[in-house]
matplotlib code that plots the C-alpha trace (Angstrom):
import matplotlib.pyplot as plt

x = [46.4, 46.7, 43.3, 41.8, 43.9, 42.2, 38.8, 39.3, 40.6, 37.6, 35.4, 37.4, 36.6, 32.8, 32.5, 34.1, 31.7, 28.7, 29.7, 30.4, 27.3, 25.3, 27.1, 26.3, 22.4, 22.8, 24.4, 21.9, 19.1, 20.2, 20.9, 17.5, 16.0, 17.8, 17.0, 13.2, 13.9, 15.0, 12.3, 9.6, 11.2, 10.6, 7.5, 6.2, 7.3, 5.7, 2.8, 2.9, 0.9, -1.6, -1.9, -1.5, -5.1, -6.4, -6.1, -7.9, -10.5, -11.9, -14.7, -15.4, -15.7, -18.3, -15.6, -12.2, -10.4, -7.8, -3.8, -3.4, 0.1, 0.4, 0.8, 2.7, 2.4, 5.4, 3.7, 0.3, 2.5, 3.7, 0.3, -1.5, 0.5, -0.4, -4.1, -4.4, -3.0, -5.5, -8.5, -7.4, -7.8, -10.6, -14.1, -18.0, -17.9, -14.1, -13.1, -15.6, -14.2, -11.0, -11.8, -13.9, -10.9, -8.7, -10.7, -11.1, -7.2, -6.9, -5.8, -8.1, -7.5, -4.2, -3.8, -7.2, -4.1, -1.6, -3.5, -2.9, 0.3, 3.0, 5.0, 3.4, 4.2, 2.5, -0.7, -0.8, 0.0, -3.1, -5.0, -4.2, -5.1, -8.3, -9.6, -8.6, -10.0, -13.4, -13.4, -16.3, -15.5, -12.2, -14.4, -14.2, -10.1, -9.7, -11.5, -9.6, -6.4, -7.5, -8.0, -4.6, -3.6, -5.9, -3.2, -0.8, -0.8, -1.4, -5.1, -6.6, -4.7, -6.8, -9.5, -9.8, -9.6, -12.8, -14.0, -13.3, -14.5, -18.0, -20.8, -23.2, -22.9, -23.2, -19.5, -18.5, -19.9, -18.8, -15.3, -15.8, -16.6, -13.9, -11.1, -12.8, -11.1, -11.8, -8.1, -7.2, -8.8, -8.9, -12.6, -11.6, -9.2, -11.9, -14.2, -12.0, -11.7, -15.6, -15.4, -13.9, -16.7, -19.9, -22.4, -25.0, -23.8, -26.8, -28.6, -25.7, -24.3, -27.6, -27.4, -23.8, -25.3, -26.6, -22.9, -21.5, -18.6, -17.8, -15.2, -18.5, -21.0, -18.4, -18.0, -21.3, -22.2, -19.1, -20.4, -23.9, -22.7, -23.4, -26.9, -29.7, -32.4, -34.9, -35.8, -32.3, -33.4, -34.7, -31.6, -28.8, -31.1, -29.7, -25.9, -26.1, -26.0, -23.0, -20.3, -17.8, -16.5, -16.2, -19.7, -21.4, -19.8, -20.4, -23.9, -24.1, -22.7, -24.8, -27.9, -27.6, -25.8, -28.4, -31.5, -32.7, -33.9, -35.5, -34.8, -36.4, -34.3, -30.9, -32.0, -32.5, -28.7, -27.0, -27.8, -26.6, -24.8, -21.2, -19.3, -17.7, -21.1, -22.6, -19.3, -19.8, -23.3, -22.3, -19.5, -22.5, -24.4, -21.7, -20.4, -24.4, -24.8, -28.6, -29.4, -32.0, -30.3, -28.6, -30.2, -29.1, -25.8, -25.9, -26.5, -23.8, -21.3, -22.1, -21.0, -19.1, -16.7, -14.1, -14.1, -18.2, -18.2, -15.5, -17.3, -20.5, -18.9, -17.4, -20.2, -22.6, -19.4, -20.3, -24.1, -23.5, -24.3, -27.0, -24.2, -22.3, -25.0, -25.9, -22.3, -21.6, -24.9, -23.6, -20.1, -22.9, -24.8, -22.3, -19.8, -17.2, -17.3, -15.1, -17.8, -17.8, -13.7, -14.2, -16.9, -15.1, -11.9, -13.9, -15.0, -12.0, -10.6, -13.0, -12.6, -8.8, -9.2, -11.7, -9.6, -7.2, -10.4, -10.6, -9.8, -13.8, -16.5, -18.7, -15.6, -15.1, -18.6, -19.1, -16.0, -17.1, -20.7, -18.9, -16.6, -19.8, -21.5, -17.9, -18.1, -21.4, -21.3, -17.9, -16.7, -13.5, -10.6, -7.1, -5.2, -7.8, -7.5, -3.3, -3.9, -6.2]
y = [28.7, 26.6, 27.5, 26.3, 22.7, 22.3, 23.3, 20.4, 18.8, 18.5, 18.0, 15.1, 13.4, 14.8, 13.0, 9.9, 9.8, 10.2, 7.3, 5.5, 5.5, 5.3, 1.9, 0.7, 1.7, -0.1, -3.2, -3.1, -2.7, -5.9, -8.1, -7.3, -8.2, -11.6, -11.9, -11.7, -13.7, -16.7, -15.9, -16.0, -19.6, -20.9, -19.6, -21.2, -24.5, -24.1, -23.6, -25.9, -28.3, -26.5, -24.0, -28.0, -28.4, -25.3, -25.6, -29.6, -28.2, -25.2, -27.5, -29.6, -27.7, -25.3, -23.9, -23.5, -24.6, -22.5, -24.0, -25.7, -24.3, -20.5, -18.1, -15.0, -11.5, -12.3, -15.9, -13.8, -11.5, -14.7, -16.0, -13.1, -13.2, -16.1, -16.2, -12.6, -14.1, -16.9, -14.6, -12.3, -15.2, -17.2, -16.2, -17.0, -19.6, -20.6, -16.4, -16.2, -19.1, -17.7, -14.0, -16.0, -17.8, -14.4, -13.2, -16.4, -16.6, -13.0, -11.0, -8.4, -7.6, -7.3, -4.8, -2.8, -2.3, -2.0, 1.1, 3.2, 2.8, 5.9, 4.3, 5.4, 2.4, 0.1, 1.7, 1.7, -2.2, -3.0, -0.7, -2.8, -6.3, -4.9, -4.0, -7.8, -9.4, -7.2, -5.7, -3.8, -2.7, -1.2, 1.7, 4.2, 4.1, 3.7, 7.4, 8.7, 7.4, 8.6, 12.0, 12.2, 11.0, 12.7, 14.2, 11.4, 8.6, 6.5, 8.1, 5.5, 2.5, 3.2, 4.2, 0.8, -0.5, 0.9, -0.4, -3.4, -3.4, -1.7, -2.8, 0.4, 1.7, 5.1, 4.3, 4.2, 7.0, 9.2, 7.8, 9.0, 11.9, 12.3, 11.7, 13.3, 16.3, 17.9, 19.1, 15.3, 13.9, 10.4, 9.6, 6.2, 5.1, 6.2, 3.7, 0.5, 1.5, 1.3, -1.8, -3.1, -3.2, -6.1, -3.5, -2.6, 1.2, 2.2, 4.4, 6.2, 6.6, 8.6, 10.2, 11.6, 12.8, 16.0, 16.6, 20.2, 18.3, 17.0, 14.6, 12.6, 13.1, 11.7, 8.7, 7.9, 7.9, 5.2, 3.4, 3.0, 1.4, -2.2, -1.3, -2.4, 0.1, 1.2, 4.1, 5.7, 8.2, 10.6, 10.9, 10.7, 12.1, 15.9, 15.0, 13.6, 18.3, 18.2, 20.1, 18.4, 15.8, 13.0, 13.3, 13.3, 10.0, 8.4, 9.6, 7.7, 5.2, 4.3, 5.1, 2.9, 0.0, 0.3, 0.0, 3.3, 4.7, 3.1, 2.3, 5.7, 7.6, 5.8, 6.7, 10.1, 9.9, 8.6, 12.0, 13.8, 17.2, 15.4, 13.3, 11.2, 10.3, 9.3, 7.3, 5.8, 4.7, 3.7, 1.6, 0.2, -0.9, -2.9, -4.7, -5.4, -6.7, -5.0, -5.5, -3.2, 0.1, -0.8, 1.6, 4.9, 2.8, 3.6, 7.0, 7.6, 6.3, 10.0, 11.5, 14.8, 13.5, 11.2, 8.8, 9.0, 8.0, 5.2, 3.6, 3.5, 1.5, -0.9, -1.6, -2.4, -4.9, -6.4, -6.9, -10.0, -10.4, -7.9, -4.8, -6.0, -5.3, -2.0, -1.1, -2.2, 0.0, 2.9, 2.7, 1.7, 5.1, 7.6, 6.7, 9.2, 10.9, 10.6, 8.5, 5.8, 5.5, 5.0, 2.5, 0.6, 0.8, -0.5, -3.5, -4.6, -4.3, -6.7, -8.9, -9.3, -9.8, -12.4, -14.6, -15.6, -16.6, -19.5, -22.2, -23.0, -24.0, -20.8, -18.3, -19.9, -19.7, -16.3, -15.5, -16.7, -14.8, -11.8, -12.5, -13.6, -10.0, -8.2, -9.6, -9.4, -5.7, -4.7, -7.5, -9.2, -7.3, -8.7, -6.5, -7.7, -11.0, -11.1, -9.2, -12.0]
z = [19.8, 23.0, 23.9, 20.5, 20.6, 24.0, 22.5, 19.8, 22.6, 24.5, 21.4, 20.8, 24.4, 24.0, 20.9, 21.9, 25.4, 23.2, 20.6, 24.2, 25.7, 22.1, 21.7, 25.8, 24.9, 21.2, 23.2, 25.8, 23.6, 21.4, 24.7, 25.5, 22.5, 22.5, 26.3, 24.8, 22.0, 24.1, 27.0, 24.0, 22.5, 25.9, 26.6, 23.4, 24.0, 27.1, 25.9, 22.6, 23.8, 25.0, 21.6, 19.9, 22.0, 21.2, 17.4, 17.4, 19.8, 17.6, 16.2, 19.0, 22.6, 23.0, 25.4, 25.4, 28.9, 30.0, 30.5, 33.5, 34.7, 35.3, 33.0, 33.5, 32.0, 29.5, 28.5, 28.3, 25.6, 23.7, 23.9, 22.6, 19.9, 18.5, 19.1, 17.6, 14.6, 14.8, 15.4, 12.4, 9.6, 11.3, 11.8, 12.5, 15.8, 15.6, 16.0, 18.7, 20.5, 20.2, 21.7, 24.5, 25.4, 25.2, 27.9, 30.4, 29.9, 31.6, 28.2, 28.1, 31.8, 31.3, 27.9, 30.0, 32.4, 29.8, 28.3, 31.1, 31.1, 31.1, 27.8, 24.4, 22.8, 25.8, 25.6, 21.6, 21.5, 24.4, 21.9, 19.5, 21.0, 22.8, 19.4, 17.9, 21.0, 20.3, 23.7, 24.6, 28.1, 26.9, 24.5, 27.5, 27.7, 23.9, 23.4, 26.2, 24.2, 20.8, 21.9, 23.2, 19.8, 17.8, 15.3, 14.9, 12.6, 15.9, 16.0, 12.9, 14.6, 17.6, 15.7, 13.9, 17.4, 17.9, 15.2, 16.6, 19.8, 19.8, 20.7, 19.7, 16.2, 18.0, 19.4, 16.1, 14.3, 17.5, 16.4, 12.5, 13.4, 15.5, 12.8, 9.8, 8.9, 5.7, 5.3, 5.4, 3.0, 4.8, 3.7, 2.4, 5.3, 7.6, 5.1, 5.8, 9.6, 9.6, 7.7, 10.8, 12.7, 12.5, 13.5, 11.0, 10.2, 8.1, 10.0, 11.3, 7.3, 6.9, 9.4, 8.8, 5.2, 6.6, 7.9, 7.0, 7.4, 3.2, 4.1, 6.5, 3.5, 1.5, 4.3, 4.5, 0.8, 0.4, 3.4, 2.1, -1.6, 0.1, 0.8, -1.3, -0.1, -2.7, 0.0, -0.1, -3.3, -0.8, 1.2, -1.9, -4.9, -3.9, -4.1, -7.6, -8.3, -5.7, -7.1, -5.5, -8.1, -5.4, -3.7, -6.8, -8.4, -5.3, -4.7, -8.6, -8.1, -4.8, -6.4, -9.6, -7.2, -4.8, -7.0, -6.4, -9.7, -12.1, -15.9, -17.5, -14.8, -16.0, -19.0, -18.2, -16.6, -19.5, -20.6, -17.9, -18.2, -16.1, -18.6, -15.6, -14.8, -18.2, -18.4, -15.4, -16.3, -19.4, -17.7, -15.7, -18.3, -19.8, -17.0, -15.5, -19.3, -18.9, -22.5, -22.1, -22.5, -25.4, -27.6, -25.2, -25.3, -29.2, -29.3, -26.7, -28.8, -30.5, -27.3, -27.8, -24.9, -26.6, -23.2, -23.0, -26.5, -26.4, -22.8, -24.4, -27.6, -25.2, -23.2, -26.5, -26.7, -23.8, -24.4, -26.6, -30.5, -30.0, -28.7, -31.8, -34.4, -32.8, -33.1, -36.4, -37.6, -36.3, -38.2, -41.1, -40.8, -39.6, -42.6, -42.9, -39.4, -36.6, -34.8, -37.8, -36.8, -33.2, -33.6, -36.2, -34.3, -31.0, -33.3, -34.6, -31.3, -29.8, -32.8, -31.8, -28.3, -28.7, -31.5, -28.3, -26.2, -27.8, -24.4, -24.9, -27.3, -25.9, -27.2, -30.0, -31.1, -30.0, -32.0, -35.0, -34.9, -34.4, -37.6, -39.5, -38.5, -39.3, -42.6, -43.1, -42.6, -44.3, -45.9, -45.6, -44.5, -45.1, -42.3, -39.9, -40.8, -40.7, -37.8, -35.9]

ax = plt.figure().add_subplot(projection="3d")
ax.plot(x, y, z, "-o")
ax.set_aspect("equal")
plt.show()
């Protein structure tokens, strides 16, 4: 018994030194961050005049001069800060001014040494400002921290970093590469991260298309959609048979967005033995408004996939008076099937949408062609019309 009581004794006096020293660290930690607080606050007004100069200078001095009284490594923290911000919403000349006048003020010298630093969260925040300032000369110790990192969350920060900072697109594919795995999944974070950089990726993409690697083909095929090459059919045309669902909609949808194929082979698509991909061709025609392939449009409203079917019926929608007729013939000539009903429905939809776009004289007269053609074709209809 008296052994137990001084067991809970000594618990007791455990738990209360623990809560002790939790609280000194908790205390010490807040007086430190109020310490930095009040040390920023000063160093800002400092420097306000100077950052006042630096803001009514961005379109006047080819150069930006630096302050004239010393800064410190704290002010050089406070006034990373800030320009970083700058630099993130400005671009073109003012951005580069900016990231010129980063490096004259001693910034990038100071996160270079920053990065080899013993504490984690040191070297991440110099990774961090080396990539905003676009520093070049910091790619060799931004690898050397990204493979130390390479399974953390930490590994796309530095990754985007980079991004940021290279000079060779070579830098960046190596980078890619680096974080693709196929387990993750990460194809369109690693997309963004690329989007980072101003290098002109295109030859790289290609290259990453005879990856083994599915999560890089699937990279590359996303980071070729802004490309306008007519040439690219050789290196996509295979992936269109993919069957993984994700490379072959974006081998798709960078061929037709591209230019690639030409009318007869859309057409050919729109018949294609993948229902995403006639929908998303369908889709395509609509929102391109190409007038042209109005008539596949039609007979894919007879599509034996419910969503194929109802795509291609909006997109004639969205092809203008001539979309409308096709649509209305096709309730016309399939009367009493389930395709008559969907087309029909599709119309009548439209019809209701477009009696509240009314704020101009172009929707109103587009409305009232449409009702003329409605009524034309089937007559009057009182529901409709309480409806509208």
């Amino acid at each position: 018994m008296f052994f137990n009581l001084q067991m809970a004794y000594w618990v007791v006096y455990g738990l209360l030194a623990i809560m002790g020293i939790l609280t000194i660290v908790i205390m010490a930690i807040k007086f430190k961050n109020v310490r930095n607080q009040k040390k920023t606050e000063v160093s800002l007004q400092k420097f306000q005049s100077y950052l006042d100069y630096v803001q009514s200078q961005l379109d006047e001095e080819d150069r930006l001069r630096i302050p004239n009284q010393k800064v410190g490594d704290f002010d050089k923290k406070v006034l990373q800060k800030v320009l970083i911000d700058w630099i993130q919403r400005l671009s073109g000349v003012h951005r580069d001014k900016l990231i010129t006048l980063c490096h004259d003020l001693g910034l990038i010298d100071f996160n270079l040494k920053q990065i080899k630093s013993l504490s984690e969260f040191k070297r991440l925040d110099a990774a961090y400002y080396l990539g905003s300032m676009r520093s070049s000369e910091a790619i060799p110790d931004l690898f050397k921290l990204l493979k130390k990192n390479k399974e953390g969350p930490e590994a796309f920060i530095i990754g985007r970093s980079i991004a940021q900072a290279a000079d060779k697109p070579e830098d960046v594919k190596e980078m890619l590469t680096y974080l693709a795995k196929e387990e993750r999944e990460n194809y369109h974070l690693l997309a963004d991260i690329a989007g980072e950089s101003t290098l002109d990726m295109s030859v790289q993409y290609k290259q990453l298309l005879t990856s083994e690697n599915t999560e890089l083909v699937k990279l590359a095929l996303l980071g070729l959609s802004n490309q306008t090459d007519s040439g690219m059919d050789s290196n996509v045309r295979s992936f269109v048979y993919s069957k993984d669902k994700e490379i072959r909609m974006n081998a798709v949808r960078l061929l037709i967005t591209s230019g690639a194929w030409t009318s007869g082979e859309i057409k050919q698509m729109i018949h294609f033995n993948d229902s995403d991909v006639r929908a998303f061709i369908a889709q395509w025609i609509g929102d391109s408004g190409v007038v042209q392939f109005a008539d596949q449009l039609q007979e894919g409203v007879k599509d034996s996939d419910k969503i194929v079917a109802r795509t291609c019926a909006k997109s004639l929608l969205k092809l203008g008076e001539s979309g409308f007729i096709k649509l209305c013939e096709v309730t016309i000539q399939n009367e009493g099937q389930p395709v008559a009903d969907l087309a029909l429905e599709c119309i009548q939809e439209d019809l209701k949408e477009s009696s509240v776009k009314t704020g101009n004289i172009e929707h109103v007269t587009s409305y009232n062609q449409k009702l003329y053609l409605y009524q034309k074709y089937f007559g009057k209809d009182e529901d409709l019309t309480q409806a509208i």
